[in-house]
N, C-alpha and C positions, 0 to 999 in steps of 0.2 A: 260883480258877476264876471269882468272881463277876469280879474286874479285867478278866481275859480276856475273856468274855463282852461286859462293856460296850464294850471297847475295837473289837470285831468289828460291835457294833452299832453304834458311833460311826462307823467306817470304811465300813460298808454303807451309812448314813443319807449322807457323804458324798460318797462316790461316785456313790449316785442323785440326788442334786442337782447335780453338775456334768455326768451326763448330762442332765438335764433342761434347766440353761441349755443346754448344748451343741447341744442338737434345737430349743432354741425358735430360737437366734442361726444358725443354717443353716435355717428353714424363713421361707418368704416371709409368716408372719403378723405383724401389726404395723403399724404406720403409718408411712408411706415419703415424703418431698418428693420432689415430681417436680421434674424440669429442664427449661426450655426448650430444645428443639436447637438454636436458632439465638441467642439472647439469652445463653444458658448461666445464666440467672436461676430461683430458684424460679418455679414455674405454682401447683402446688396441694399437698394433702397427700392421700393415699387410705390409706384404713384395709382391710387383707385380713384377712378371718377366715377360718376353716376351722370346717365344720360337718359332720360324718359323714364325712371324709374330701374335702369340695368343698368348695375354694376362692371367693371373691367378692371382692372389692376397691370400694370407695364413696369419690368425692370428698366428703372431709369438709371443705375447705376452698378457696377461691380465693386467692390473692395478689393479685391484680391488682382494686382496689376497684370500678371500673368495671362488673364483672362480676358481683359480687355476687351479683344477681337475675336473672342468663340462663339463659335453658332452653334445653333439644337442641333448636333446630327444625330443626337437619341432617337430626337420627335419622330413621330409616325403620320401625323396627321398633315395641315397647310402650315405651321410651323418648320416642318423640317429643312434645315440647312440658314434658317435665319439664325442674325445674329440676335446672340442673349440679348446685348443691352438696345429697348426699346421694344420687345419680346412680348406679348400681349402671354401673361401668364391665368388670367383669373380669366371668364369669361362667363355671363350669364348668370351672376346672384341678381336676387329682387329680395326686399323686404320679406319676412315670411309673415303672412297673416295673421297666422298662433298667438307669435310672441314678437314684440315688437320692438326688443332688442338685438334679434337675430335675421340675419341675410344669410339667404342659400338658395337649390336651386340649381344651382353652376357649378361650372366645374375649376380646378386649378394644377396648373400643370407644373411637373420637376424638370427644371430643361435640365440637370443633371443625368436623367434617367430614360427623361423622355415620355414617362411615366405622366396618365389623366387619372386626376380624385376630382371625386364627388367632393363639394365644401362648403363649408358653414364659419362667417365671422359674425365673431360677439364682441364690441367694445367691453372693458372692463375700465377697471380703476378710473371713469368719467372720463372715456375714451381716450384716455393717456398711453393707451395698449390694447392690443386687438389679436382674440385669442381665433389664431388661422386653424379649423379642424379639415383632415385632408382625408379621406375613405372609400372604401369600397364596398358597395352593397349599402351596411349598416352602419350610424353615425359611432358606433359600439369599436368598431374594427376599423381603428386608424390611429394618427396622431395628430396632438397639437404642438401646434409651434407658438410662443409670444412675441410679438411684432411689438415694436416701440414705435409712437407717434412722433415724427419728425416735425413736420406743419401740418 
């Protein structure tokens, strides 16, 4: 009885551990290289956490050295005049009810521009990649970017 037992506990333990990687590598937490759309070069790296169920995402890093030490002065909003890297970019997704491979909801900002979209992230290729949609009004009228899953 005692073999049976462990063998049941051994199977349960892991089972719950490959659901556990399975929910982390399908949810948008983690740290993600962004791409330029035009260059198709890294830009930066943003770290997303999830805290009580809200998402946030933070430029932890720049690529481009130049830039190091630029701040929003696009932003309009309590961003303006911070600097990029450490720059609370995402703000406000939650799960969407719908579909339960998609977070939206919030919004995500271009400290390029200065520029706030509405936005929607969907892990793909088994969270390997995380399709960032940024818009206004309509999910119809915008663009995606592919983010690559760093950790």
């Amino acid at each position: 009885m005692k073999p049976l037992f462990a063998t049941a506990v051994a199977l349960g333990l892991g089972l719950s551990a490959n659901l556990a990687l399975a929910q982390t590598a399908t949810s948008p937490v983690g740290v993600w290289k962004t791409i330029d759309d035009e260059s198709k070069q890294e830009r930066s790296t943003v770290r997303i956490s999830e805290v009580n169920g809200v998402m946030t995402g933070k430029i932890e890093k720049i690529t481009d050295p130049t830039k190091q030490g630029a701040k929003c002065d696009e932003c309009a909003d309590d961003r303006k005049g911070q600097p990029i890297i450490g720059l609370t970019i995402i703000r406000n997704v939650k799960k969407n009810t719908g579909d339960t491979e998609l977070w939206d909801g919030g919004d995500i900002l271009d400290p390029s521009n200065g520029k706030v979209y509405r936005v929607r992230l969907r892990p793909i290729d088994g969270g390997q990649k995380l399709e960032v949609r940024g818009f206004i009004g309509m999910p119809l009228l915008g663009r995606t970017q592919t983010w690559i899953r760093v950790e």
